[in-house]
C-alpha positions in Angstrom: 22.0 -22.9 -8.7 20.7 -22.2 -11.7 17.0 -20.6 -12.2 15.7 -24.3 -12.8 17.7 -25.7 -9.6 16.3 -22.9 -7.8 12.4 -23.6 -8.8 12.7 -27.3 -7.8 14.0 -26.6 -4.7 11.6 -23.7 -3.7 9.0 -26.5 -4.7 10.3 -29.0 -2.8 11.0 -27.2 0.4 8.2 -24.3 0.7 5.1 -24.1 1.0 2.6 -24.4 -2.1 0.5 -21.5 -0.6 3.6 -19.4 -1.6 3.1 -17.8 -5.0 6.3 -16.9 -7.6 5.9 -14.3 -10.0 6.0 -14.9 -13.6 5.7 -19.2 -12.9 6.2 -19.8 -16.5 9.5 -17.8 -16.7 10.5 -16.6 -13.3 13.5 -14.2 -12.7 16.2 -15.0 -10.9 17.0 -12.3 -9.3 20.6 -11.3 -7.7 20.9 -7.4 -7.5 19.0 -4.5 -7.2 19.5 -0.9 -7.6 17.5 2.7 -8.0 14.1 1.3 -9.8 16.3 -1.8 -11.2 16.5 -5.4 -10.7 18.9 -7.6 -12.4 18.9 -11.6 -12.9 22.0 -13.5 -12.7 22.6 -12.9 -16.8 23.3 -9.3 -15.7 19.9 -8.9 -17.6 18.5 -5.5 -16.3 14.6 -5.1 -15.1 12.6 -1.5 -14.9 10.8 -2.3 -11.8 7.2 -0.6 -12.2 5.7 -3.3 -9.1 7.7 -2.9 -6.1 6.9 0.0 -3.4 8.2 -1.3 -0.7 12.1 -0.3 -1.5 10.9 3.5 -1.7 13.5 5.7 -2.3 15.3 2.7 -4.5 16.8 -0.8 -4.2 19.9 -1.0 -2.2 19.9 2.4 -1.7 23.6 3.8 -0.7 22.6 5.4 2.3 19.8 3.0 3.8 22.2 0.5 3.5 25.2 2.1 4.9 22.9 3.3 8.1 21.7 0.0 9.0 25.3 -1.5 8.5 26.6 1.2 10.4 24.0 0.8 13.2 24.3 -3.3 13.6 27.9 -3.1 13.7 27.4 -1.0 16.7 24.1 -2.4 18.9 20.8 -4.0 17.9 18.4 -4.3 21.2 15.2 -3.4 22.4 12.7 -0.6 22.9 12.8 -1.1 26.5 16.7 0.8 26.6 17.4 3.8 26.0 18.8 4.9 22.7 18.7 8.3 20.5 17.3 6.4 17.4 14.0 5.5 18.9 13.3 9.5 20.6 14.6 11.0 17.5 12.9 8.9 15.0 9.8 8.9 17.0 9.9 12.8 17.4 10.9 13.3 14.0 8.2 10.8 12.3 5.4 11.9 13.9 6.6 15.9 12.9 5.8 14.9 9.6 2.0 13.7 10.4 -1.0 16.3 11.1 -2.4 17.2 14.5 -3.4 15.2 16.9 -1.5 12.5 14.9 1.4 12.4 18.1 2.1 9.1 19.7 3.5 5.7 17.9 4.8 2.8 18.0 7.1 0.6 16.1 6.4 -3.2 14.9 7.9 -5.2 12.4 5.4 -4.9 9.2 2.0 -3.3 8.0 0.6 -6.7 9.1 1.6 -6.3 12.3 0.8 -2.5 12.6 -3.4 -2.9 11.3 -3.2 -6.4 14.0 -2.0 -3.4 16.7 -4.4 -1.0 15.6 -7.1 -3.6 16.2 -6.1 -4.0 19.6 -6.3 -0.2 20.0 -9.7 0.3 18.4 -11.1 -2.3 20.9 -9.0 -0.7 24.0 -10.3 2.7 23.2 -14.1 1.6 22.2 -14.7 -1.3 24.0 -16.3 -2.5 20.7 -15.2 -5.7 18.4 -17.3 -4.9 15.2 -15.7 -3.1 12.0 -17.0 -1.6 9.0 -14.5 -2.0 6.0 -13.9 -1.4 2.5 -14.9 -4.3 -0.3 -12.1 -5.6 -1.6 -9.5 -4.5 1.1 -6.4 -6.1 2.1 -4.9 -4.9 5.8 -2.8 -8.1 6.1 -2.1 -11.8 7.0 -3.1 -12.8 10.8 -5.6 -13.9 11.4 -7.6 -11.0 12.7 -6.6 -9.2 10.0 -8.0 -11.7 7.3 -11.3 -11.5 9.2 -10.7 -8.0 7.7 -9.9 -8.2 4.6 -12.9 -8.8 2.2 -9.8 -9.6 -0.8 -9.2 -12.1 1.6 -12.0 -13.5 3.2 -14.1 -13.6 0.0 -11.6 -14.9 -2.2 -10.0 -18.5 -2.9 -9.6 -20.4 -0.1 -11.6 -17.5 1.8 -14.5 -18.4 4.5 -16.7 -15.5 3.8 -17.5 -12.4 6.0 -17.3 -13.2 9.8 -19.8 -11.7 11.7 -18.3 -8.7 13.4 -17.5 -7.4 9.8 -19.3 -5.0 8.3 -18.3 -4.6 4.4 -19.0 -1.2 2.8 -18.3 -0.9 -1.3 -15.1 0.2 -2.6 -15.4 3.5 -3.7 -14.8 3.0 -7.6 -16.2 5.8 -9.5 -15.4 4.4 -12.6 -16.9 0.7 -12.6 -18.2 0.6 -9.0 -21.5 0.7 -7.2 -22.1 4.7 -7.7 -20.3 6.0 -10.9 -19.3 9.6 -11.5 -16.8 12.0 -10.2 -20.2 13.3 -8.2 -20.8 9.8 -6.6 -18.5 10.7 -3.3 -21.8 11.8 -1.4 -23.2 8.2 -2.1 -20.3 6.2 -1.0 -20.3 8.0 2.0 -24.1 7.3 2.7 -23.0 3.3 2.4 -20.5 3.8 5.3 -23.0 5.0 7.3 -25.6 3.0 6.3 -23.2 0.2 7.6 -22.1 1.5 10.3 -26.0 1.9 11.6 -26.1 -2.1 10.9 -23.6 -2.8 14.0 -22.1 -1.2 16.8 -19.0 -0.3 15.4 -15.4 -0.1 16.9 -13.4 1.2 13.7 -13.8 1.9 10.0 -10.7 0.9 8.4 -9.7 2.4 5.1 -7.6 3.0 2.7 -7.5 6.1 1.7 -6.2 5.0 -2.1 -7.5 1.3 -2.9 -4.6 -1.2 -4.1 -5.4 -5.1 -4.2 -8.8 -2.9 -4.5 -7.7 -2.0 -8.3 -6.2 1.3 -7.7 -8.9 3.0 -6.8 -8.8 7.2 -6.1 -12.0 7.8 -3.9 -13.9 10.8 -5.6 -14.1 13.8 -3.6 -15.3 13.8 -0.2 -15.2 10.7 0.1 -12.7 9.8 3.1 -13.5 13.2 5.1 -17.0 12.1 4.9 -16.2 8.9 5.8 -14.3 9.5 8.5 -16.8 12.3 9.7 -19.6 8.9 10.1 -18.0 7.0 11.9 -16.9 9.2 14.5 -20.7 10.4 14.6 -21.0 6.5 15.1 -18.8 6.1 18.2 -16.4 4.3 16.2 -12.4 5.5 15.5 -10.8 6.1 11.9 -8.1 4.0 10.6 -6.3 5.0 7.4 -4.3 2.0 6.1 -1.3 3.8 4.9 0.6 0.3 4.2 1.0 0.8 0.3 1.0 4.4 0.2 2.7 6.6 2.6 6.0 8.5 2.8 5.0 11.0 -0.7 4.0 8.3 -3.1 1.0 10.3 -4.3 2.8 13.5 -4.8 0.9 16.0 -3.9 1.2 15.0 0.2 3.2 13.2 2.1 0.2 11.0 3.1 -2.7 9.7 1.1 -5.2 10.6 3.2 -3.9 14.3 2.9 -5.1 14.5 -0.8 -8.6 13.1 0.6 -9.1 16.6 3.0 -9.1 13.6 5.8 -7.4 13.2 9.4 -7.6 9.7 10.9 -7.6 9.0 14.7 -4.7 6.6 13.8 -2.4 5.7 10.8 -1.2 2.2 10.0 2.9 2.6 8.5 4.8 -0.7 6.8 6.1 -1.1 3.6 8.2 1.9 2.4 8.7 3.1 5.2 12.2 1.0 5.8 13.1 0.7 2.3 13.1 -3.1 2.4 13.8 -3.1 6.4 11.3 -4.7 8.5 10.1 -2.1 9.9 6.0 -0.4 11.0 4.5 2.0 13.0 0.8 2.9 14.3 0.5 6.3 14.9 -2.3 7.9 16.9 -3.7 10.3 19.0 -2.9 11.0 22.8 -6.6 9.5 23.6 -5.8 6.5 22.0 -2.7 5.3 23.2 -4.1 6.4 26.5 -6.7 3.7 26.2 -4.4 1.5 25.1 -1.6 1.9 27.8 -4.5 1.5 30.0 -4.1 -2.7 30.3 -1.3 -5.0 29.9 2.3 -4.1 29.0 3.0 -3.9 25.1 6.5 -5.1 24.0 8.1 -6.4 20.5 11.2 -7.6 20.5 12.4 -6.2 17.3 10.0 -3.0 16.2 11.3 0.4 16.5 15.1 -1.6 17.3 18.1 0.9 16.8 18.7 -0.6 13.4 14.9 -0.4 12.3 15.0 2.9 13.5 18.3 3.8 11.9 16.9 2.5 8.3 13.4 4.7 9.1 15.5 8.0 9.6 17.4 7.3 6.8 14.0 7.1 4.4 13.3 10.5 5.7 16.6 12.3 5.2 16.8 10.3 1.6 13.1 11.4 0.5 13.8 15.3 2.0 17.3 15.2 0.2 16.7 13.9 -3.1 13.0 15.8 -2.8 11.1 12.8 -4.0 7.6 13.6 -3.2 8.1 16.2 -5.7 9.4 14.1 -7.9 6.6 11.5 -7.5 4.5 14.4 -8.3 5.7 15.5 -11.3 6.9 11.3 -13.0 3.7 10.7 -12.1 1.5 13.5 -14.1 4.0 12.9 -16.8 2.9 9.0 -16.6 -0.7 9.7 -16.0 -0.6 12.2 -19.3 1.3 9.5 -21.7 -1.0 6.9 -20.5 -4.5 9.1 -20.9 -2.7 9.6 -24.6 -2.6 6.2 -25.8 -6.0 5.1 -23.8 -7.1 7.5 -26.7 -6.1 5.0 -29.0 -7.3 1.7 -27.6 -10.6 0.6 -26.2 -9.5 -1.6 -24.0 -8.3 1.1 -21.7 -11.7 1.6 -19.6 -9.8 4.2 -17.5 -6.4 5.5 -16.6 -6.5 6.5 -12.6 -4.1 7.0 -9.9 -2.0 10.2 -7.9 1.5 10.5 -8.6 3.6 7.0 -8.4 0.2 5.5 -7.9 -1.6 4.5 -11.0 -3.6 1.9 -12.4 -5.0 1.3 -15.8 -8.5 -0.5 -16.3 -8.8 -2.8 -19.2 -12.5 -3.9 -20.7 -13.8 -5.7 -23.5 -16.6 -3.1 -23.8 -16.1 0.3 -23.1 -19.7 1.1 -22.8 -20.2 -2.4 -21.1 -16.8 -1.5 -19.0 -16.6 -5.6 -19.0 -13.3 -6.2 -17.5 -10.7 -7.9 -19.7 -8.8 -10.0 -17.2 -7.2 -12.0 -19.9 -6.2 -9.2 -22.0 -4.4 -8.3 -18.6 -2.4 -11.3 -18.1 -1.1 -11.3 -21.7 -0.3 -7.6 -21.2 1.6 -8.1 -17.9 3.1 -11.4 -19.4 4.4 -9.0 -22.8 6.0 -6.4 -20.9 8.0 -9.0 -19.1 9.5 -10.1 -22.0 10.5 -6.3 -22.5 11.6 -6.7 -19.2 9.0 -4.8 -17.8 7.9 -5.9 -14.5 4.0 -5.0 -13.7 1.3 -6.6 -12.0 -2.3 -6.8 -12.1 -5.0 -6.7 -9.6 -8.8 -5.6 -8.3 -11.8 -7.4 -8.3 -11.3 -9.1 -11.7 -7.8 -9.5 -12.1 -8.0 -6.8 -15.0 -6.4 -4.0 -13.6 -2.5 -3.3 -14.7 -1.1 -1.4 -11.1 2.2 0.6 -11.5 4.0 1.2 -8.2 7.7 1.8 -8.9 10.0 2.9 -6.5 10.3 6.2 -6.2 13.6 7.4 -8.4 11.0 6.0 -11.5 12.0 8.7 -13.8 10.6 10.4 -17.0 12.3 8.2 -19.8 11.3 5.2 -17.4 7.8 6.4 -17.7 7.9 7.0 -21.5 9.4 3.5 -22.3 6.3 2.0 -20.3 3.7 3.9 -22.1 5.2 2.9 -25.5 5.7 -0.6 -24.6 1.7 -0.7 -23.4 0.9 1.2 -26.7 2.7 -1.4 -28.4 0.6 -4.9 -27.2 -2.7 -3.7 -27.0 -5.1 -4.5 -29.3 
């Protein structure tokens, strides 16, 4: 088919509620590889939206594990194979103390659903205190969640066992200021005093939030309330895990914070359905305390044979460090030219995690959702692929896959320099 056929019969045969990128000139996409995509043209793509194939599209030795691995046997949790022990043992290795006991699903959606169910084992409590703007995924319970969600289009407002605290934006947020961390955390527990609480979920870098970095303190204080409150810490680690930021292998890490458990999906099977909650020995007590748990496919010898094979991948080709170092590189080149536009408000982000604020008033810091779209819709036509998010549609996020290199980073920043006003 070609890219036309292929619209009309999306159209006719899925669901509206279904979005497509780019709708005026969608990509048809055949191939991927490293932090490329190419269309059936052969044209080639520098992928600056996608972090869920981490350590690179169609990576060698991903794929050659899971092929490996389904050629052999693909069963269930409830046998005994060395994948699961070994990939258990050697995931939860990588997280702090008393971070110890997980278990696999199929997706971050299903991993914040399962911490749920934990938080309300554990506490006995139903109520939650979350962040504005936060996405945790698509269930049900978690849209009841998920302010982005529940407020937004088609969205039936906060239920009433949610308690929404503000997004910690220091640039155009409630409390403004790299000093402003005390006052965010004051919201939290002001919230948390408004119900009995269960869980405050976070996380601990804001996407569909507008790439927010919490100023300092922030999560550790945070997480400090609501354990005063009776309530258990999630950190949402969905977008972010597995070195992204650079500096740590978690987000939460960079925040000085330890969560009582940690929600895993997205990178963490490079493109293989694959999640994991991890928590503390009390937890999983609680929650082994009641019926039987059991999911078909998580933590299957496959899933588990693409997870270990993230982790040798990210240790071998050392790409936390090389998050690290793209990513200051990035940040610097971007921080350059927002020297020479007013329409960047702020440059922001940690490592491969950045996002760019555009306003029609820098003093105002009036956001310029439309000067977003045009901006995301120009570097398409350079065959740039971004996307834009937050509150107002007007932030540009940048979330490559992880082999994202130097020259990728400096062909981004001129092609931004280039189409802004």
């Amino acid at each position: 088919m070609n890219t036309a056929e292929l619209l009309a019969t999306r159209t006719a045969h899925l669901s509206s509620a279904l979005s497509v990128l780019y709708p005026d000139d969608p990509i048809h996409v055949v191939r991927g590889q490293g932090q490329y995509l190419y269309d059936e043209r052969g044209t080639e793509f520098l992928d600056c939206m996608n972090n869920v194939p981490h350590v690179g599209h169609s990576h060698p030795a991903v794929t050659e594990a899971v092929c490996r691995q389904l050629a052999l046997v693909n069963t269930n949790t409830r046998f005994l194979y060395e994948g699961l022990a070994e990939y258990a043992q050697r995931l939860t290795d990588l997280l702090p103390d008393p971070l110890s006991v997980c278990v696999f699903v199929n997706s971050g959606s299903e991993a914040n659903e399962l911490a749920l169910r934990m938080v309300r084992a554990h506490t006995g409590r139903r109520e939650v205190a979350v962040q504005d703007s936060a996405y945790h995924g698509h269930t049900t319970g978690l849209i009841d969640i998920s302010p982005y969600k529940f407020d937004g289009r088609g969205g039936s407002g906060r239920p009433p066992h949610v308690q929404v605290v503000p997004r910690p934006d220091p640039y155009r947020g409630r409390h403004r200021g790299a000093d402003s961390g005390p006052r965010y955390v004051q919201e939290v527990r002001d919230a948390l005093e408004r119900c009995r609480p269960g869980a405050f979920f976070a996380e601990p870098l804001m996407g569909t939030g507008g790439q927010i970095v919490p100023p300092d303190g922030y999560l550790a204080g945070a997480f400090e309330a609501a354990r005063a409150a009776g309530a258990v810490a999630v950190a949402d680690e969905v977008q972010i895990g597995f070195g992204r930021v650079g500096t740590s292998l978690w987000a939460f890490q960079s925040q000085g914070a330890v969560p009582d458990i940690v929600t895993l999906g997205k990178p963490i099977g490079n493109s293989y359905p694959l999640g994991a909650v991890v928590t503390t020995p009390e937890v999983a007590a609680s929650f082994a305390g009641g019926m039987e748990y059991f999911n078909t496919f998580g933590g299957s010898p496959v899933a588990c044979a693409a997870g270990l094979a993230v982790l040798d991948v990210l240790e071998r080709e050392r790409l936390q460090e090389h998050a690290r170092v793209v990513g200051a590189h990035l940040l610097a080149g971007l921080r350059a030219v927002a020297q020479r536009h007013e329409a960047i408000g702020d440059v922001r982000g940690q490592g491969l995690f950045v996002g760019i604020e555009l306003v029609t008033d820098p003093e105002a810091r009036t956001p310029a959702t439309d000067l977003a779209r045009k901006l995301v819709a120009a570097l398409r036509r350079e065959r740039i692929l971004v996307s834009r998010d937050g509150p107002d549609d007007n932030v540009i996020k940048i979330k490559p896959p992880l082999p994202f290199s130097a020259a990728d980073a400096d062909r981004l920043v001129a092609a931004i320099d280039r189409h802004l006003p």
